[in-house]
C-alpha positions in Angstrom: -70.2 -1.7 -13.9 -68.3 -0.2 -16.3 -65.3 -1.1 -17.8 -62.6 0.9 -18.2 -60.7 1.1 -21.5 -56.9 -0.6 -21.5 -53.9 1.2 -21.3 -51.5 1.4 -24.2 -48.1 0.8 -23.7 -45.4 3.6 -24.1 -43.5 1.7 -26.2 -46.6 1.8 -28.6 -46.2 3.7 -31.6 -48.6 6.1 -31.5 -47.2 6.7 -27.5 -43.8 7.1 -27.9 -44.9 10.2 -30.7 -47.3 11.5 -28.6 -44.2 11.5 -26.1 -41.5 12.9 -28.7 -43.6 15.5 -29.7 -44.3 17.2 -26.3 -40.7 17.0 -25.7 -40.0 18.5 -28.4 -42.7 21.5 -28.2 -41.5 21.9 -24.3 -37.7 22.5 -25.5 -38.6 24.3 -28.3 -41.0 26.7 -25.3 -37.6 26.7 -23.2 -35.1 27.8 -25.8 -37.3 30.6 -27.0 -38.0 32.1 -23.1 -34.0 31.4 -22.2 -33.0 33.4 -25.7 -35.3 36.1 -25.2 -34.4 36.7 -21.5 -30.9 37.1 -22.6 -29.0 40.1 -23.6 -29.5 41.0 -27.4 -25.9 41.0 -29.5 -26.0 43.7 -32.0 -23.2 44.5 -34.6 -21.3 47.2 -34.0 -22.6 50.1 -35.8 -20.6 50.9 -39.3 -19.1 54.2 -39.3 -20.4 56.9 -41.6 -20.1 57.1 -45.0 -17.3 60.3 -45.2 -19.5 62.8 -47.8 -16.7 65.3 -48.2 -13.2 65.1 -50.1 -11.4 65.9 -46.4 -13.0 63.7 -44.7 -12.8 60.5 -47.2 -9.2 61.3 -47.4 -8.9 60.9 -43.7 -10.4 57.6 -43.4 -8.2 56.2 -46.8 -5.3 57.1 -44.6 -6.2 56.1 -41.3 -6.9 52.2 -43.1 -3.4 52.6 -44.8 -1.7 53.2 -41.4 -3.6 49.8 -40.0 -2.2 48.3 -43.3 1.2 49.4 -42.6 1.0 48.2 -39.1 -0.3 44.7 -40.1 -2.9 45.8 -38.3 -5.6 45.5 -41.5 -9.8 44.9 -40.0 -10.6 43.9 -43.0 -14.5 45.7 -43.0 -17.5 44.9 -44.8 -16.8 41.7 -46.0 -19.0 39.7 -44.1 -22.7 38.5 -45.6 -25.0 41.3 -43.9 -22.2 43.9 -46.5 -23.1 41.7 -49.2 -26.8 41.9 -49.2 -27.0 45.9 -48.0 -24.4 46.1 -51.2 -26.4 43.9 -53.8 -28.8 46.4 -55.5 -26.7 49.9 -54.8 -24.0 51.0 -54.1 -22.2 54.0 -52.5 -18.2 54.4 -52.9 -16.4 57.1 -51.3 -13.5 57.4 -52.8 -12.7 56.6 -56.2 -8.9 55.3 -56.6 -7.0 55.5 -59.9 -3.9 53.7 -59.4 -1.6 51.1 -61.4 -2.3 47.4 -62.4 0.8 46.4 -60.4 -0.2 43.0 -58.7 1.5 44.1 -55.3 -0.9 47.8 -55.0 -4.7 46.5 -54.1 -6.4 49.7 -53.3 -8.8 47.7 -50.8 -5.7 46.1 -49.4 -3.5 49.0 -49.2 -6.6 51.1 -47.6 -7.9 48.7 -45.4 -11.7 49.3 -47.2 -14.3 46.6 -48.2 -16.9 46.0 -50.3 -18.7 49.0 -51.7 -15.9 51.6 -50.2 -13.7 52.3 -53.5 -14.7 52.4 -57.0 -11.0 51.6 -58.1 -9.5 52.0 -62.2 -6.6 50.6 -62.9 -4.4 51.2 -65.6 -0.5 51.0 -66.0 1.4 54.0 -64.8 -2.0 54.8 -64.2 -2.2 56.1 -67.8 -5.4 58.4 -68.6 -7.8 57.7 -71.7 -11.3 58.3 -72.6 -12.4 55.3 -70.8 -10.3 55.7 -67.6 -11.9 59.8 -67.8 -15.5 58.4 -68.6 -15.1 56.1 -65.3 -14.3 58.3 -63.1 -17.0 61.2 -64.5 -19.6 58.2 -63.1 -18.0 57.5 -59.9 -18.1 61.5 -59.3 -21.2 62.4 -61.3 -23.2 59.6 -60.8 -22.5 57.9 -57.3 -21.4 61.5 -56.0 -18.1 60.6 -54.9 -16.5 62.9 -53.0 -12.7 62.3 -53.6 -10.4 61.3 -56.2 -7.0 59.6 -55.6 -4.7 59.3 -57.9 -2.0 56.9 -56.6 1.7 56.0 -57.9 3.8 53.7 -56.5 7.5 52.9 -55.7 8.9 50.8 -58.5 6.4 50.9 -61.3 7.4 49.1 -63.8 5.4 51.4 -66.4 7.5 54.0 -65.7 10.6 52.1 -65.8 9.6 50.4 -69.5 8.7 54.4 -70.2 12.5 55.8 -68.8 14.5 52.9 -70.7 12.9 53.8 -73.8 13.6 57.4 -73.6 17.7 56.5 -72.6 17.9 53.9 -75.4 15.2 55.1 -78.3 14.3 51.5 -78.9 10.8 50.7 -79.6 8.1 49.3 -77.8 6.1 46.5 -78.9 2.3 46.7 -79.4 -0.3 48.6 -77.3 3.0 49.3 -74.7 3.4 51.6 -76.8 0.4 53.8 -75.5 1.5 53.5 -72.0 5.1 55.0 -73.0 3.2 58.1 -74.9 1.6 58.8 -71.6 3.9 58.7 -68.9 6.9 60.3 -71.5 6.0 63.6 -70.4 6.3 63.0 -67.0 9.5 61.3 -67.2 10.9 64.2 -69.6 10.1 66.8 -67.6 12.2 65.9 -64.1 14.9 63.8 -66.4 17.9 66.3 -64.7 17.0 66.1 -60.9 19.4 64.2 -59.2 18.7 60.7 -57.8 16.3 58.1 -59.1 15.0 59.7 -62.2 11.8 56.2 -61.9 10.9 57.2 -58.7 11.1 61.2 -59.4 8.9 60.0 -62.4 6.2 58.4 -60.2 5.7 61.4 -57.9 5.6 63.7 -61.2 3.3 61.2 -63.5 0.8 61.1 -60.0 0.8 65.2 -59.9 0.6 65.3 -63.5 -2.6 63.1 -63.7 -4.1 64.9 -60.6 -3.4 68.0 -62.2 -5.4 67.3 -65.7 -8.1 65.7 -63.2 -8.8 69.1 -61.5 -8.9 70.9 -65.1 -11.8 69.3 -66.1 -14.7 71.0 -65.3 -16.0 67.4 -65.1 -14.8 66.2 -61.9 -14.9 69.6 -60.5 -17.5 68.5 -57.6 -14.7 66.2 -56.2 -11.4 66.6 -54.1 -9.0 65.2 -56.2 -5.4 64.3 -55.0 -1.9 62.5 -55.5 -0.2 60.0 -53.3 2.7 57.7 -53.6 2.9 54.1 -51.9 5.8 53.0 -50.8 6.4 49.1 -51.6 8.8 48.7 -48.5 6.7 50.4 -45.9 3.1 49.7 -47.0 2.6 53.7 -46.5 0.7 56.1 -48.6 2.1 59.6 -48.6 -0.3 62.4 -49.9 1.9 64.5 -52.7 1.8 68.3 -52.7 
């Protein structure tokens, strides 16, 4: 008669992994029917990059009114940015605006990574480098628009204003910054009010102006605004 072989035990080690690993592959069989049964989440899809000088002007300002508002979304900051961003880029605007610590153009705009190739100078003060940057941004990358942003209270234009009134001298490389906004400041010294802020609106036009002389940047919209400290609002200049 034959004999039949003994039974291990489930407590056994080579039982209780038999056991594990079936429950294991059976959750693992669940999971995967349950997730694919459900409905997919997707991202919402990004809006378009704007490709002409009206249009990237448009969505600049509609960010700065959701800045304004406190009302920021704070886009394309996430991880899935970082990785479509890591080997090119594709700016839309480029933004030359002051150093000041309180005027972040992706703060002020409401833009994230890869939306603003910004320069930043004092006053924002022109020179060969600042003109060389924004020849890539427009040549190279194709940029669309140029923005040329002064703001309420600069203090560039205030250290440019008290030397003009008192003659004394500036120390060091300040010295540059003075030599490039004097003109400005000169040239609206007799219209009543505040002759700093006068001075920001006419040191923006003036920088916008030499911008749209050179046959350089001639493929790109190029434009002035002023930002207002107090409001958080950006207002396009004539």
């Amino acid at each position: 008669m034959p004999t039949t072989a003994p039974r291990r035990p489930l407590s056994s080690p080579a039982n209780r992994r038999a056991f594990l690993t079936a429950t294991a592959a059976t959750v693992l069989t669940s999971a995967t029917a349950v997730a694919s049964a459900a409905p997919a989440t997707t991202r919402p899809a990004a809006a378009a990059r704007p490709t002409t000088g009206e249009a990237a002007l448009a969505s600049l300002l509609e960010g700065n009114r959701r800045w304004a508002k406190i009302r920021s979304q704070h886009p394309h900051e996430d991880r899935a940015r970082r990785i479509e961003v890591a080997h090119e880029q594709h700016p839309f605007a480029v933004v030359l605006s002051c150093v000041d610590s309180r005027v972040p153009p992706e703060l002020v705009f409401d833009q994230g990574l890869g939306d603003l190739l910004c320069i930043r100078t004092a006053g924002e003060v022109l020179d060969e480098a600042v003109l060389g940057s924004i020849q890539y941004g427009v040549a190279e990358l194709h940029i669309p628009l140029v923005l040329v942003l002064g703001h309420e209270r600069c203090g560039a234009v205030a250290a440019t204003i008290e030397q003009l009134r008192t003659g004394k001298e500036v120390p060091g490389h300040i010295a540059r910054l003075v030599e490039g906004i004097g003109p400005s400041a000169w040239a609206c010294r007799d219209e009543p009010g505040d002759w700093v802020d006068h001075t920001v609106v006419a040191h923006a036009e003036r920088m916008r102006d030499a911008l749209r002389a050179d046959v350089a940047f001639r493929p790109a919209t190029v434009v002035a605004a002023r930002y207002d400290l107090d409001s958080g609002r950006v207002r396009v200049l004539r």
